[in-house]
KOLGU-958871 format. One record per residue (C-alpha): x, y, z. Coordinates in pm, 1 decimal. Layout:
# KOLGU-958871
         X         Y         Z
         X         Y         Z
...
//
This chain:
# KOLGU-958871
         X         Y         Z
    2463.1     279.8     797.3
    2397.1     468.6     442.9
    2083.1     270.1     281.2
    2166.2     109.1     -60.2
    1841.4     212.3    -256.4
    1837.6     400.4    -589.3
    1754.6     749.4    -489.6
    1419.2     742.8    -673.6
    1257.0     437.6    -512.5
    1041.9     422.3    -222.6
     831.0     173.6      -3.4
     550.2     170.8    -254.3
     798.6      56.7    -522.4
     944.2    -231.8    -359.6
     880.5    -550.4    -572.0
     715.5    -816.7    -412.2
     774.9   -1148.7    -518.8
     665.0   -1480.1    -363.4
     949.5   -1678.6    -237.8
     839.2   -2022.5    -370.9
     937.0   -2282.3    -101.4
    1075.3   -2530.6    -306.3
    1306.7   -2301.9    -472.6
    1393.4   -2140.8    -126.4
    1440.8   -2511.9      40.9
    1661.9   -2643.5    -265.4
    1898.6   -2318.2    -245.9
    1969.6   -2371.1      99.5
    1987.3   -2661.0     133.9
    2263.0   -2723.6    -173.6
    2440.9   -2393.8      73.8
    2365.9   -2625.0     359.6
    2566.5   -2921.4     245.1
    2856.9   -2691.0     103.2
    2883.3   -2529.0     456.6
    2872.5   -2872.9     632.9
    3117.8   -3042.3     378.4
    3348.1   -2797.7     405.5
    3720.6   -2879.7     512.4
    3779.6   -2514.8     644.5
    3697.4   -2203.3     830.0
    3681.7   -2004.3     527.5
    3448.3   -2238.5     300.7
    3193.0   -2270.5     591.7
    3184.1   -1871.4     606.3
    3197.4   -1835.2     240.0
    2876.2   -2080.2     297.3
    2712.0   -1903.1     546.0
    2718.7   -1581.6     352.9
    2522.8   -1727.9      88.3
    2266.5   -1884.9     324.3
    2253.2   -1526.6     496.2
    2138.8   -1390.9     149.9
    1897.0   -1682.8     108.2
    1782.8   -1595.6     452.2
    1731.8   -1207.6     354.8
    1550.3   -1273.7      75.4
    1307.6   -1483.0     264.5
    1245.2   -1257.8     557.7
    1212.0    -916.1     339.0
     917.0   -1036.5     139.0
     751.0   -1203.2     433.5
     812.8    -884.0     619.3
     681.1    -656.7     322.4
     384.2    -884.6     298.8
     326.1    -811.8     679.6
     267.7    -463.9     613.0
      76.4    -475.0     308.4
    -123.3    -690.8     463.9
    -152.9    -479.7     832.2
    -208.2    -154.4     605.0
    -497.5    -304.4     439.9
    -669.8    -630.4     575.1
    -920.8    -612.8     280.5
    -651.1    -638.7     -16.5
    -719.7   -1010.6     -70.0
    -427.0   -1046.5    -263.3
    -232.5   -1009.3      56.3
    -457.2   -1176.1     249.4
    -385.8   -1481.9      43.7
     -34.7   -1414.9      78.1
     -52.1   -1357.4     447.8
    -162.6   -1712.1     476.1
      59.2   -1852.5     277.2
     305.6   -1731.6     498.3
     115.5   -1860.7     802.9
     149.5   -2218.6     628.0
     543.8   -2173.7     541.4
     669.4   -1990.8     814.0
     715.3   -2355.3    1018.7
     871.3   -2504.9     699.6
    1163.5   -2226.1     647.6
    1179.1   -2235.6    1043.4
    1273.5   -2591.2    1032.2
    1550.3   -2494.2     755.4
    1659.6   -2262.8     957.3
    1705.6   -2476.8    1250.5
    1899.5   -2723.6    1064.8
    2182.6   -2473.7     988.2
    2145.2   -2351.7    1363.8
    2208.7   -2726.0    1458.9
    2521.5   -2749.6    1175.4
    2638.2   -2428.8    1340.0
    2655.4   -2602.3    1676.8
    2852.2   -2912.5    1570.5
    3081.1   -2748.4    1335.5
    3473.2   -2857.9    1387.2
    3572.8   -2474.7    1356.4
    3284.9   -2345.3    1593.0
    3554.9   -2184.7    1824.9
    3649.9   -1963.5    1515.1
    3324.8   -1884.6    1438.2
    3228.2   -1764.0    1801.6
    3568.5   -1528.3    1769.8
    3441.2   -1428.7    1406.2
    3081.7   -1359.8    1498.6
    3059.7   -1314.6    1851.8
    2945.5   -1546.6    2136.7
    2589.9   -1416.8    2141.9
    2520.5   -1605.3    1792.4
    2572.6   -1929.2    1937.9
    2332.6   -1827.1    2247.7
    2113.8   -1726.6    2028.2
    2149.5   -2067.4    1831.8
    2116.7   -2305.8    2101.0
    1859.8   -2137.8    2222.9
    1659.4   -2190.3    1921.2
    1742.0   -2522.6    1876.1
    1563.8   -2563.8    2169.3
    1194.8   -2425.1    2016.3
    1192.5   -2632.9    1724.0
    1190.3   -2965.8    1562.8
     999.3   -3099.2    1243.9
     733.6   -3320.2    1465.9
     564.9   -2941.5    1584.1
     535.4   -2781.5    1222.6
     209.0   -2822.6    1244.2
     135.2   -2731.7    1554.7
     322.7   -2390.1    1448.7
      81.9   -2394.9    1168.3
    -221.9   -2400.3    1351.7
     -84.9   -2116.6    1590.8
      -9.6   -1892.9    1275.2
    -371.5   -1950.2    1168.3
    -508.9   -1850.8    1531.0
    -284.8   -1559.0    1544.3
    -412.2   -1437.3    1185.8
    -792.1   -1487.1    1285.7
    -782.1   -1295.4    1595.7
    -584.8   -1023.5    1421.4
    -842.9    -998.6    1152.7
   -1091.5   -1008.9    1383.3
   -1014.7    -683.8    1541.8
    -945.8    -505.8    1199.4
   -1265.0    -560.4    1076.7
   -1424.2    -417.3    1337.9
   -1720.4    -179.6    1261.1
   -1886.4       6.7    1601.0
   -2157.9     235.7    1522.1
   -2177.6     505.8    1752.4
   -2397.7     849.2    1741.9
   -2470.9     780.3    1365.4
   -2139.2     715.7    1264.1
   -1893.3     403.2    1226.9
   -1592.8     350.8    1418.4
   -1268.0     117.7    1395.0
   -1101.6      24.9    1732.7
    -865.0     296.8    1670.5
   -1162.4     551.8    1534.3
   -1318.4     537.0    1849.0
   -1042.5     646.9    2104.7
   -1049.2    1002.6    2089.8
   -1476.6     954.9    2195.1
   -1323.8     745.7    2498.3
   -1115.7    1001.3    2558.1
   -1366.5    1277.1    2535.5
   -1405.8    1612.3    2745.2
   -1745.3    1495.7    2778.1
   -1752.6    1213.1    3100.3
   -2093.3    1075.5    2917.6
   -1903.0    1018.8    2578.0
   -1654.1     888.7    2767.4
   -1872.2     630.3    2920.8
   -2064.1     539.9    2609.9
   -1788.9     516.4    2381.3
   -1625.7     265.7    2629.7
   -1929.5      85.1    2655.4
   -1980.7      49.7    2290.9
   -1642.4     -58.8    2267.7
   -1631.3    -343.5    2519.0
   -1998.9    -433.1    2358.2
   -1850.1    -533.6    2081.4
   -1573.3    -758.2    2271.7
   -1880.8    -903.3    2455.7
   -2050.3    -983.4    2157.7
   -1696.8   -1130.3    2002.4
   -1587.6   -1299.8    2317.7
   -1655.0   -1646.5    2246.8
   -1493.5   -1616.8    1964.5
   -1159.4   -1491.7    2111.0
   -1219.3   -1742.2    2424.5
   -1204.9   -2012.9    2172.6
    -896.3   -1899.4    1981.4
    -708.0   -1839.5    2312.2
    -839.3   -2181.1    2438.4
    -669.3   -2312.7    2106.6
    -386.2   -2100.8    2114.9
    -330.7   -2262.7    2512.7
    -369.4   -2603.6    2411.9
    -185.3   -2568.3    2103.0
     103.3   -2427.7    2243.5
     106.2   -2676.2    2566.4
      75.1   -2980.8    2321.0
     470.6   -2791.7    2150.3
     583.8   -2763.9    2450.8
     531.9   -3128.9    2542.6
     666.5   -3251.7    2191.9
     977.7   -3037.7    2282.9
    1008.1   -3210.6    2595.6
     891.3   -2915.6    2827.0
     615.4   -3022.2    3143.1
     417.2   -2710.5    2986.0
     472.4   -2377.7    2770.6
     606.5   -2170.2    2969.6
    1032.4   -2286.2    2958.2
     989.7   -2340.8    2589.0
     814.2   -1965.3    2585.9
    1140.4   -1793.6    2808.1
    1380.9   -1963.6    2489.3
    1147.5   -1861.9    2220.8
    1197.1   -1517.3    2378.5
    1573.5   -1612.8    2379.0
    1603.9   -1471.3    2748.4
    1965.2   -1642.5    2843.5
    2055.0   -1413.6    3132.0
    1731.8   -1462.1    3371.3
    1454.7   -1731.4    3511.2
    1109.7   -1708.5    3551.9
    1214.2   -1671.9    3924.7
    1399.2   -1391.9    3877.8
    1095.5   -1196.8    3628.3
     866.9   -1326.7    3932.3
    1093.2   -1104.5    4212.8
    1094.0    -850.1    3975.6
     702.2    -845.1    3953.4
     713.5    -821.0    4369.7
     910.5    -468.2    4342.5
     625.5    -337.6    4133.0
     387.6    -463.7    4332.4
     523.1    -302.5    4682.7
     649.8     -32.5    4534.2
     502.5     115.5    4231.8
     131.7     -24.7    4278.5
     101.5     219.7    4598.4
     205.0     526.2    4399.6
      23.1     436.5    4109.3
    -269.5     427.3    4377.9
    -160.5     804.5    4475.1
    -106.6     947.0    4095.1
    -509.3     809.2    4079.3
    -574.8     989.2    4370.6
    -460.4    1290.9    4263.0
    -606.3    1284.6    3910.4
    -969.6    1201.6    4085.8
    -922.0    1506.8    4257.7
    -842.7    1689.7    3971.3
   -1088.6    1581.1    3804.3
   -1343.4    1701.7    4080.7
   -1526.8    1303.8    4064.7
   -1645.2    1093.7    4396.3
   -1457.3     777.9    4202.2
   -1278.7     743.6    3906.0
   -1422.2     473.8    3659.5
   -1267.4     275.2    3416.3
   -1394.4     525.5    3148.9
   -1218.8     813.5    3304.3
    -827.8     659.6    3384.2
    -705.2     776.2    3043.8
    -856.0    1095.1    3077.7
    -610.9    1323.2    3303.1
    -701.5    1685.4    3338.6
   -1026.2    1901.3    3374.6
    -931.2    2098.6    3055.6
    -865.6    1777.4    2847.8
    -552.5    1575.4    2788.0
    -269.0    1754.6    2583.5
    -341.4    1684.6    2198.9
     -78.7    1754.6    1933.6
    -108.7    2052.3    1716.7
    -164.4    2001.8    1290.1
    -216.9    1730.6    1056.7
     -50.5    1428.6    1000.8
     175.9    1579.1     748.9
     249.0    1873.6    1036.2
     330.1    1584.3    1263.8
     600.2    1459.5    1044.1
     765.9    1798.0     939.9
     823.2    1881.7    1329.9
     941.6    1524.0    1383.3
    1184.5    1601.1    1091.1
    1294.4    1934.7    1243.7
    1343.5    1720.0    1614.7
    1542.2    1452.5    1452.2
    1722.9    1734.2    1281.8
    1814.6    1861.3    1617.9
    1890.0    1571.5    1813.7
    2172.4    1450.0    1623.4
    2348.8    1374.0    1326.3
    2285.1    1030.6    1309.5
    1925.1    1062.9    1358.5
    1869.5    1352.3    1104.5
    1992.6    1109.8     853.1
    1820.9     824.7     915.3
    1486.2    1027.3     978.8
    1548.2    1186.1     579.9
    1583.8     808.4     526.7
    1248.9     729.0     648.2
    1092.5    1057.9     490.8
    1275.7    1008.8     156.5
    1149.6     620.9     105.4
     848.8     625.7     282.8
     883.4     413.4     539.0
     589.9     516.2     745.0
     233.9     484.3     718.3
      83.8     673.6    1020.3
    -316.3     711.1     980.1
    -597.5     528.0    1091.9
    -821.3     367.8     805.3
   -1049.7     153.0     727.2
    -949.0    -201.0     759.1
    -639.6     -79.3     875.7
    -495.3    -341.2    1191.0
    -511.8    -118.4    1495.1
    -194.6    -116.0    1625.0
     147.4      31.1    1638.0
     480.9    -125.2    1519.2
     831.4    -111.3    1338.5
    1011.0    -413.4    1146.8
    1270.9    -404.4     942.3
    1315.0    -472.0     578.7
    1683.7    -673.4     587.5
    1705.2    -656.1     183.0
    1661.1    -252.0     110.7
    1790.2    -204.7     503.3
    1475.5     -24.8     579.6
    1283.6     -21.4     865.2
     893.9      33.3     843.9
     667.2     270.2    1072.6
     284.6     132.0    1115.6
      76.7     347.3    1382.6
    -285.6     483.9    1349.5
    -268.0     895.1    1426.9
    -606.6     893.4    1603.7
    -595.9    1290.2    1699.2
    -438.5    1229.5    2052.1
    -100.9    1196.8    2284.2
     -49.6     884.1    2187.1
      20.6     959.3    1832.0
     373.7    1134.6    1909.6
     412.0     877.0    2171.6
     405.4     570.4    1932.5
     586.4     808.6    1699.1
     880.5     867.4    1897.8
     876.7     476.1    2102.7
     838.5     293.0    1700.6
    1121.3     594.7    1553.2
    1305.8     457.5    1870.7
    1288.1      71.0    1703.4
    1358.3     208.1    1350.5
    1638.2     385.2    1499.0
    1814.7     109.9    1648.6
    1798.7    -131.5    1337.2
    1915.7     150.8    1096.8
    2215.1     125.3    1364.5
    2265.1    -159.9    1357.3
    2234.6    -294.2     999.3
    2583.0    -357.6     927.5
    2564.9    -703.0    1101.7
    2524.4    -980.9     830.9
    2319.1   -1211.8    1070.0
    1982.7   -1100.2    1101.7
    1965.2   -1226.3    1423.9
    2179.4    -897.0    1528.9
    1961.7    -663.6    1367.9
    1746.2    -663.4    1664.8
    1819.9    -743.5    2016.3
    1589.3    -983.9    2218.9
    1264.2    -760.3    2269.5
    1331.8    -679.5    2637.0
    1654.4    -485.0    2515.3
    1476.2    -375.6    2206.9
    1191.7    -170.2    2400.8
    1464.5      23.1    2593.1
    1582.3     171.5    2260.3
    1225.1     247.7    2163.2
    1077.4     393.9    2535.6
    1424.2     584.8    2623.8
    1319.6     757.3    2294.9
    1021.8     860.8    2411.6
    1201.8    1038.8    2657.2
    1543.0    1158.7    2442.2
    1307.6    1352.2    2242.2
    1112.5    1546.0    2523.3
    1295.5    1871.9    2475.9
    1090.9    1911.5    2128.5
     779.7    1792.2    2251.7
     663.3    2162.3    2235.3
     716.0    2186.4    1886.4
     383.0    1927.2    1922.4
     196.2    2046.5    2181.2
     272.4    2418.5    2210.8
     130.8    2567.9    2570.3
      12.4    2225.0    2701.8
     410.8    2078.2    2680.9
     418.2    2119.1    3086.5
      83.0    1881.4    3109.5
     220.5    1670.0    2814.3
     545.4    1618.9    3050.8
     331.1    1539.5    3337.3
      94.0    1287.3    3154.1
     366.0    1099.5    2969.1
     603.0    1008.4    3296.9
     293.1     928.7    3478.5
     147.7     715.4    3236.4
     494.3     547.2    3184.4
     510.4     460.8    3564.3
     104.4     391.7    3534.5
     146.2     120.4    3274.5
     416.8     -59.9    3500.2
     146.9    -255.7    3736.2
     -53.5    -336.1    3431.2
     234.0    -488.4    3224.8
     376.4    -717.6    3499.8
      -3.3    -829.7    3575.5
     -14.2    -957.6    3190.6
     296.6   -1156.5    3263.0
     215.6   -1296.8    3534.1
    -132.3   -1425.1    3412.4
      38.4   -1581.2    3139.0
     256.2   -1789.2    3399.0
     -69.4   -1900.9    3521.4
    -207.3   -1993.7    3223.8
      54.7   -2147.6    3083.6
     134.6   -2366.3    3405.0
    -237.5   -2448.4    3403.0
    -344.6   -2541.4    3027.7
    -638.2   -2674.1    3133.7
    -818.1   -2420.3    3251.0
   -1177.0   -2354.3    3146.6
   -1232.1   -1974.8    2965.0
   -1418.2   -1884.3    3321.9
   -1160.3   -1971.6    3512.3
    -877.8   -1754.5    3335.0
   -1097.1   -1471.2    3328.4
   -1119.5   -1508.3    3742.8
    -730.7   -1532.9    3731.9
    -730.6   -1210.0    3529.5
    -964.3   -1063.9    3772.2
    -786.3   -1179.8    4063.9
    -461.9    -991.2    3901.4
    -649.6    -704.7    3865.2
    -723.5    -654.4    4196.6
    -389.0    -722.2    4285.3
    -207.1    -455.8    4058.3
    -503.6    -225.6    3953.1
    -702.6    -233.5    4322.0
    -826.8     141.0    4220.8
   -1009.0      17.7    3913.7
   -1369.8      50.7    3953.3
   -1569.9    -101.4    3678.0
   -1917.3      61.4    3695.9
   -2137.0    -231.1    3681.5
   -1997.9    -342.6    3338.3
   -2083.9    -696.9    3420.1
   -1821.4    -790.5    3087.3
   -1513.0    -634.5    3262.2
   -1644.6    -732.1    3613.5
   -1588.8   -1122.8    3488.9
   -1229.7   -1057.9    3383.0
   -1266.4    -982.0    3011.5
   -1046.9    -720.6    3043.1
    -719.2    -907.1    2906.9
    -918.2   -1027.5    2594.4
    -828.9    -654.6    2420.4
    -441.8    -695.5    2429.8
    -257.1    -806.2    2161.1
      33.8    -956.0    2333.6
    -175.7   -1181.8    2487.4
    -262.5   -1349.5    2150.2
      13.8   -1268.9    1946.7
     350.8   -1312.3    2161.1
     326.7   -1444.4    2493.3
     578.4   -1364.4    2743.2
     642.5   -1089.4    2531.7
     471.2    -775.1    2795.9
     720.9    -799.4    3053.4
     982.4    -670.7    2841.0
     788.1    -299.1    2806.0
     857.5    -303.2    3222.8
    1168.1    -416.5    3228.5
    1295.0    -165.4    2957.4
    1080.4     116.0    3122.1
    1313.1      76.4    3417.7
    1638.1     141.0    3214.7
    1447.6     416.5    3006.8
    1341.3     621.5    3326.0
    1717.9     534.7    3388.6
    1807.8     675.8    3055.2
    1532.5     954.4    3143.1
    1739.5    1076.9    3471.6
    2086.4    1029.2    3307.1
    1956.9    1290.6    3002.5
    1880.8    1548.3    3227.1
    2183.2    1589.8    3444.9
    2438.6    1487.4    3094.3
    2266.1    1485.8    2780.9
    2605.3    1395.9    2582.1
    2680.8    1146.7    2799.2
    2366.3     954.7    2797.0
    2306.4    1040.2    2423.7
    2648.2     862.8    2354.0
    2562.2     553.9    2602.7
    2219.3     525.9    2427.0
    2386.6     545.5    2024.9
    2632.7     294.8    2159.9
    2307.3      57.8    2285.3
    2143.4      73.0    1944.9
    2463.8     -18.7    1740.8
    2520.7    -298.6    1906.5
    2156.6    -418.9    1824.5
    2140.8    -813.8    1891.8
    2494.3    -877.4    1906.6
    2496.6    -915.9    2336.9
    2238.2   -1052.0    2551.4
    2010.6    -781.4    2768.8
    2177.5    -788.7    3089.6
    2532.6    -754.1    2862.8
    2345.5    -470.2    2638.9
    2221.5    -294.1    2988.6
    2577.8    -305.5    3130.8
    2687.5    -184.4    2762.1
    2489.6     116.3    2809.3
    2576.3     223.4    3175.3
    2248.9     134.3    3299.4
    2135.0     -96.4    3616.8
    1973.3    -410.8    3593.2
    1621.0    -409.1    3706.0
    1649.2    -748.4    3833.4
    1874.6    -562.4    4100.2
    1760.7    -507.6    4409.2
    1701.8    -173.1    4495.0
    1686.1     -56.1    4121.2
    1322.7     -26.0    4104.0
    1337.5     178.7    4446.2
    1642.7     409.2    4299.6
    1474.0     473.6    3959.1
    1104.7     587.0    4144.3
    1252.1     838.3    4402.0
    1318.3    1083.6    4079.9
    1016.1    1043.9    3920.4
     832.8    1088.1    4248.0
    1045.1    1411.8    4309.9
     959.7    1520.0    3954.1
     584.2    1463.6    3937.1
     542.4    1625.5    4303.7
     695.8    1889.5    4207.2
     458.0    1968.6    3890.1
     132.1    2221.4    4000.1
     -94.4    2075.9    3826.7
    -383.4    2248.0    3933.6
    -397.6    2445.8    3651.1
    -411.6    2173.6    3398.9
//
């Protein structure tokens, strides 16, 4: 797991080059035709090792792009390259597909699933499925819609008492001690989606239709099948994501309704708005102690502790500079790791806004970096990372692996920091599976108008979030509420996967507390494996129950239930 970079270099030194597509088409395709011309087992994987390094090559600068560009939407230079990439993407995916359907027919595929595991060729056939050359430019035009709703939000200025927010600027106002702020702040935020939301109707209406119109190239009646093997979910069925959503719904939506209860009578309020649900106690939510820079020294001293493995790969991160933490200007607002295959670096992106929920995207995105430094020794990228429902358990069971330090952070208000951050996790669960689910609906029904998805949306809300009182905002009241989340745009089908993994990390969080070597050991042996089994295999790997199960949603609740009970927080 040792990086292979010259001591002295770091992030900021990594050379950028343009992979020209010609050049990166001709090499592998000469590769290509050596692999499928060859008369045995070791030519073809002599071949594929070459078209692995093509592959690399490819995938680091289009992933060092991607940050350049995320860091700073107003560097045109990477703006132009950004969109090159949104244009060639489809035309190395169809390369790629061509060796996934060589793979498939090869005479010595049984040696090559003993070689490289059964999971590639899952993950093989499965793409095979998403792709063929007569949707490139369908996957074009979906590149381009994803780009202009993400620069959209980056560029947004909202002026507020005299000065100029971001998206991520603003959220320590809506999260003010002050219940006016609070309201205004909110109000000036969802202003500016009011003002936008034709815009965003219109590149979700395209984003629908464009997708639907794949989908029915690919031989799909709509999106959502050709979505489930984009996700490359082999192990479970819409059906079975659809029974899941019915255990949050009896079970966890009436305890979310009590933890709102109890924080409205905390709070000392008649109702608790929309404004006020992120804002927990009378004396203010926990905030972490220090700079930036004092951030990062006690993360270093938590890794430190933790273990060996993660003290070195945090150094790693420190040492390179694989993090860039701070809200800017033009920055996108948003938090996320990915992985640079050709230094074997991983890459922290967050925006430290001054609140809780810059150690929590801390530890959840240190929790992806983590698991790809683990798992780097696999030569097929598509091991690096597991599928993304498996990949959030690694990054949310981190968030709760590293609560013994959390002090370091947060000093006297650690016991309210405890108490936010498991109630919040369980919070989020109704939320997430209502975003699924809406995307079933919208998928099955392409041809819906903008209205009518914003009444399914509403509909779902009062379904999952039946507390959530809007205050007259006529915006939210129409089921605009959706148009603010990312997933929605950027990766459908992609939201269920933060519930399902929350269920193996309060799992994970249960497990730590009774046998912190044991579940420690069970959780390094989960992020080594990275890709290389499917998520019901990689759950099983890691002594965990599958939340499909029933009963596991049930089993997982009691403990929390017992824990946050147990908490006085009348003093918080």
């Amino acid at each position: 797991m040792t990086a292979t970079l010259p001591a002295h270099e770091t992030f900021e030194s990594f050379l950028y080059k343009r992979p020209v597509m010609a050049g990166v088409a001709a090499q592998f395709e000469e590769h290509l035709r050596t692999f499928e011309e060859a008369g045995t087992l070791e030519g073809q994987i002599e071949s594929l090792h070459q078209l692995n390094r093509v592959r690399e090559a490819f995938s680091t600068m289009y992933n060092l792009c991607y940050v350049r560009h995320t860091v700073n939407t107003a560097d045109l230079f990477y703006e132009g390259e950004n969109n090159y990439f949104d244009e060639n993407l489809p035309v190395y995916e169809e390369l790629v597909n061509r060796l996934y359907r060589s793979l498939i027919q090869s005479p010595f595929r049984a040696e090559l699933e003993a070689k490289f595991g059964r999971q590639l060729f899952v993950l093989v056939e499965l793409a095979v499925k998403t792709f063929q050359p007569v949707i490139l430019e369908d996957l074009q035009q979906e590149n381009a819609l994803i780009s202009e709703y993400t620069k959209l939000k980056a560029k947004v200025r909202i002026e507020f008492a005299g000065q100029t927010y971001n998206l991520s600027g603003l959220l320590p106002l809506e999260l003010s001690d002050n219940r006016d702020t609070r309201r205004q702040a909110a109000e000036a935020k969802w202003t500016f989606y009011a003002g936008n939301s034709e815009t965003i109707e219109t590149i979700f209406d395209k984003m629908v239709r464009t997708r639907h119109q794949m989908a029915q190239k690919m031989g799909y009646q709509n999106f959502v099948e050709m979505g489930y093997a984009r996700m490359r979910r082999s192990d479970y069925t819409p059906e079975m994501v659809a029974n899941f959503r019915k255990q949050i719904r009896e079970l966890i939506v009436p305890l979310a309704g009590e933890l709102y209860a109890r924080q409205r009578r905390r709070l000392g309020l008649d109702q608790l708005k929309y404004y006020d649900e992120e804002y927990k106690f009378p004396t203010g939510n926990p905030k972490p102690m220090g700079t930036p820079e004092d951030i990062v020294a006690a993360a270093a001293r938590m890794y430190k502790d933790l273990s060996p493995e993660t003290h070195q790969f945090f150094q790693f991160l420190q040492d390179t500079r694989l993090m860039d933490l701070v809200n800017r200007e033009n920055k996108f607002p948003s938090g996320y790791c990915t992985y640079l295959s050709g230094f074997k670096s991983p890459f922290i992106f967050s925006n430290f806004t001054g609140t809780s929920g810059d150690i929590d995207v801390l530890t959840h995105e240190a929790g992806h970096a983590f698991q790809v430094w683990s798992s780097n020794h696999f030569e097929f990228d598509e091991y690096h990372w597991p599928t993304n429902d498996a990949a959030e358990i690694h990054s949310m069971s981190m968030e709760f692996f590293t609560w013994p330090w959390m002090h370091l952070f947060f000093g006297p208000d650690t016991e309210k920091y405890y108490f936010m951050h498991l109630g919040n996790a369980l919070l989020f669960l109704p939320y997430g599976v209502a975003v699924d689910e809406f995307q079933h609906i919208i998928y099955q029904n392409p041809d819906m108008t903008p209205a009518e998805r914003n009444a399914v949306w509403r509909s779902l809300e009062k379904t999952y979030l039946p507390h959530r009182d809007f205050d007259g905002n006529s915006f939210l009241e129409e089921g605009r509420f959706w148009q603010k989340q990312n997933h929605i745009f950027n990766s459908p089908f992609y939201y269920i996967d933060y519930a399902l993994a929350q269920i193996c990390a309060f799992q994970f969080w249960t497990k730590d507390r009774l046998d912190h070597a044991g579940a420690w050991n069970d959780y390094v042996r989960l992020c080594q494996a990275g890709g290389s089994q499917s998520f019901l295999d990689l759950v099983r790997l890691a002594n965990l129950r599958s939340p499909f199960d029933d009963g596991c949603v049930a089993s997982v609740i009691g403990e929390i239930r017992r824990y946050l009970d147990s908490v006085d927080d009348s003093g918080f």
